[in-house]
C-alpha positions in Angstrom: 109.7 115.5 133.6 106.0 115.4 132.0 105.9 112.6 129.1 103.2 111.6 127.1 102.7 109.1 124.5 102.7 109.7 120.5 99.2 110.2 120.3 98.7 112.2 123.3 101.0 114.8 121.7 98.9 114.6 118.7 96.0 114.7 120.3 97.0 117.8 122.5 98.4 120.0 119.4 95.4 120.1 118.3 93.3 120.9 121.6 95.8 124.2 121.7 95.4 125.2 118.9 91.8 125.1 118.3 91.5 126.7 121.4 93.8 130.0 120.3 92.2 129.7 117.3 89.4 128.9 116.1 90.1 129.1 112.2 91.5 125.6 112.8 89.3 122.9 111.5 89.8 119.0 111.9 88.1 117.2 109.5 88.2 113.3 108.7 86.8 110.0 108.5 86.8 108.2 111.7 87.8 111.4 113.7 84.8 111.1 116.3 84.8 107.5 116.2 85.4 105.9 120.3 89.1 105.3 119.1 89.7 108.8 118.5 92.5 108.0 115.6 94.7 105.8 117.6 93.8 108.0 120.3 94.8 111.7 118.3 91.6 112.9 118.0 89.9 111.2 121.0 86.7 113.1 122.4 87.6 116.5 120.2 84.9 116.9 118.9 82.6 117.1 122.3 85.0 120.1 123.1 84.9 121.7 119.8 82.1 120.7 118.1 81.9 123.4 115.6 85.7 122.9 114.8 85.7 118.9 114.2 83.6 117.2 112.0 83.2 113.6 110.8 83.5 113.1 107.0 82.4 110.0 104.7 84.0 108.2 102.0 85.0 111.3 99.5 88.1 111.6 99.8 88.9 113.5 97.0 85.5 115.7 97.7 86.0 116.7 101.0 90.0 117.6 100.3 88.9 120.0 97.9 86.5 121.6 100.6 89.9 121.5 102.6 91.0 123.6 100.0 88.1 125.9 99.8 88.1 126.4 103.8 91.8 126.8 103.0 91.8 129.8 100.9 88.8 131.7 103.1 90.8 132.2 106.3 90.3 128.9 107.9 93.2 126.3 108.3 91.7 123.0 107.8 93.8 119.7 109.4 92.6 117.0 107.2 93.0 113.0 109.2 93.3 110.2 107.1 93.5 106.9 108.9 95.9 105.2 106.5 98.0 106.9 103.8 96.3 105.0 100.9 92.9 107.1 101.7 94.5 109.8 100.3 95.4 108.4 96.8 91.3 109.2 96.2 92.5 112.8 96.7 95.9 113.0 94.5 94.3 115.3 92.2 93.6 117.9 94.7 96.6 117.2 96.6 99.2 117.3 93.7 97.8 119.4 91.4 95.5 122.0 93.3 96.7 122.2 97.1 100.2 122.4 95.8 100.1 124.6 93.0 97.3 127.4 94.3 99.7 129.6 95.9 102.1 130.1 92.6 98.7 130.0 90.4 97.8 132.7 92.3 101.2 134.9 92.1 101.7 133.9 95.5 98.8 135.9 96.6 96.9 133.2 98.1 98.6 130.9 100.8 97.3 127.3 101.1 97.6 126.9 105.1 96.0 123.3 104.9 97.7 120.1 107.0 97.1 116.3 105.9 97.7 113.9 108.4 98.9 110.7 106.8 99.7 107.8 109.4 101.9 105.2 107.7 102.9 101.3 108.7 101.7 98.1 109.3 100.1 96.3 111.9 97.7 93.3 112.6 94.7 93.2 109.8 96.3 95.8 107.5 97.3 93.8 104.8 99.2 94.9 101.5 96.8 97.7 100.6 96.9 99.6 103.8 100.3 98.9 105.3 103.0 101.2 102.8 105.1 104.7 103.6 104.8 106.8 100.8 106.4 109.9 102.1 108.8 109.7 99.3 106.0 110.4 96.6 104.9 113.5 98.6 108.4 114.9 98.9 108.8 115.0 95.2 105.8 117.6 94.9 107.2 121.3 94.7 104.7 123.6 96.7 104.4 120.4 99.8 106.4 120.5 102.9 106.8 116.9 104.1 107.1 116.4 107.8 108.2 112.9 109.7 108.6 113.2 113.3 110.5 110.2 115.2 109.3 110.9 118.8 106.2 112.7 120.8 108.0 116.1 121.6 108.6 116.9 117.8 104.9 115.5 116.8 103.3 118.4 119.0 106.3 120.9 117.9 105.6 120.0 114.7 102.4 119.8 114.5 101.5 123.1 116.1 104.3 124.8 113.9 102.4 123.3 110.3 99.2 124.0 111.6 100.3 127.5 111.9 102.6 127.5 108.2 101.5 129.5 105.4 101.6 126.2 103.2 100.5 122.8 102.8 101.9 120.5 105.3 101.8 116.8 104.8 102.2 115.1 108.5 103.3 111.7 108.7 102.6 109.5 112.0 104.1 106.3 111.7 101.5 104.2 113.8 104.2 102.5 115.2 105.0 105.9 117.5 101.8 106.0 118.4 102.6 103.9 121.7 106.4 106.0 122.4 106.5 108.2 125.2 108.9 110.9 125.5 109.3 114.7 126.9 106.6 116.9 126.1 106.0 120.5 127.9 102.4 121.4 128.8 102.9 124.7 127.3 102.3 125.4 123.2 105.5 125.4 121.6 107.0 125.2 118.1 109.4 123.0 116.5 110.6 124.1 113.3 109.9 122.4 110.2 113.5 123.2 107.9 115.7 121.9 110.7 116.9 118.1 111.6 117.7 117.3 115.0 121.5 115.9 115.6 120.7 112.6 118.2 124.6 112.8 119.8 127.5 113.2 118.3 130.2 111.0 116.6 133.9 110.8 114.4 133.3 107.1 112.2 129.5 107.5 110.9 127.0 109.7 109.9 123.6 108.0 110.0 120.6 109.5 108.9 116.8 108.6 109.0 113.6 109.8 109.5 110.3 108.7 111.9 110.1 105.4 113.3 113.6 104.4 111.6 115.5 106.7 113.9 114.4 104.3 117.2 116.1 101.2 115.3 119.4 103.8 114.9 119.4 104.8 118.1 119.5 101.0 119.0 122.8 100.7 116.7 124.5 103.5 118.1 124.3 102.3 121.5 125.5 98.9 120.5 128.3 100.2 117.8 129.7 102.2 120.7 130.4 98.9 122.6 132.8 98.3 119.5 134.3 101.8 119.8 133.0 102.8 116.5 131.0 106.4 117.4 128.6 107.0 115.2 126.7 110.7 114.3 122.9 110.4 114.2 121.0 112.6 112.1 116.8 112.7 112.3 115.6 114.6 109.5 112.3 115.4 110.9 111.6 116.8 107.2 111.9 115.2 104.4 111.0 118.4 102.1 112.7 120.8 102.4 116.0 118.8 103.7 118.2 120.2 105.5 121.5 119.4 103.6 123.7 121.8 105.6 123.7 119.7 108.6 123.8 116.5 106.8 126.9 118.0 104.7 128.8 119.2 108.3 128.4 115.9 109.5 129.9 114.4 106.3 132.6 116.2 105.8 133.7 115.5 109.8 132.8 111.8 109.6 133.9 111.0 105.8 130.9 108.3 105.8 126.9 108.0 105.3 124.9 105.7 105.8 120.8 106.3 105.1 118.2 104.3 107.0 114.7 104.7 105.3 
């Protein structure tokens, strides 16, 4: 089976979709630098150089020109590096990117996509190291996304590229280096359903992103103890989907949450 890493799954949701269509901008600081992003936007912008562009220190500027681009027929994908670069833009995020399709009377869709990546790691220190997805999934009008492995990041991504609304994509950086089963072909994953990772009678467990590795490491050992657990990978965090979590529950009489 074809596998790629994390980043290559990124990196290659993007490439497709630019390529069918070319409304799709990528926009970010750092996205033509030699690292590419951690490797997600490596060398894009020599292929599409009138659909990626570097962007300076503005955060909150340039996310309102996310919006703009948004709401003239283009659907902007906006990078940010760590997740605190986008507290400069809260005001555009929370209170204009959300709100524009019900200010609007739900004439105009916001079809805009904010990459957060979220984590530590060597150098990052207290200011650029947190996970704030919770924050974001407590904004009506946002669809939070958190995908554990590389065949749900292209999925995913592709399928919020290609959503009427704002998206807000979280990459945990430690994913980045994961490989898993990805198909060459564009396809969608979508974004109001969890996955079920095996099936069990004693536990539900349920997480989200780079958590659901460490759970899938439990499982495995739990089952040496004959206790057969029910693993649960959001994939979303807004909207949930409860009706999953709820038939699990009711089978398994337990929960356990892993954030």
């Amino acid at each position: 089976m074809r596998t790629l890493y994390f980043y290559e799954s990124i990196r290659e949701a993007l490439e497709q979709s630019i390529s069918k269509d070319k409304s799709v901008i990528v926009m970010g600081l750092g996205v033509d630098d030699p690292k590419g992003v951690f490797g997600t936007t490596l060398n894009l912008h020599k292929k599409f150089e009138t659909n990626v562009y570097d962007l300076p220190t503005a955060e909150n500027t340039f996310t309102g020109i996310g919006l703009g681009l948004a709401i003239s027929g283009y659907k902007p994908v906006i990078v940010h590096q760590r997740v605190e670069f986008s507290l400069l833009s809260i005001e555009q995020i929370f209170n204009q990117i959300s709100k524009w399709f019900y200010m609007s009377g739900g004439k105009v869709n916001v079809p805009i996509v904010i990459r957060l990546i979220i984590g530590k790691g060597w150098g990052q220190g207290p200011q650029h190291s947190q996970t704030l997805e919770a924050i974001f999934s407590h904004i009506p009008g946002l669809k939070v996304v958190c995908p554990s492995n590389s065949y749900d990041a292209k999925g995913m991504l592709i399928s919020s590229i290609e959503d009427p609304d704002p998206v807000i994509f979280f990459e945990h950086r430690w994913l980045h280096s994961t490989k898993d089963f990805v198909p060459k072909k564009k396809y969608r994953v979508p974004l109001k359903k969890c996955s079920l990772i095996g099936k069990g009678k004693d536990l539900t467990i349920v997480s989200f992103s780079y958590p659901v590795l460490e759970c899938i490491k439990a499982v495995n050992f739990l089952k040496k103890y004959n206790i057969n657990c029910e693993l649960i990978d959001l994939r979303c965090l807004r909207p949930i989907d409860y009706s999953s979590i709820l038939n699990s529950v009711r089978k398994t009489k337990k929960i356990l949450v892993v954030d």
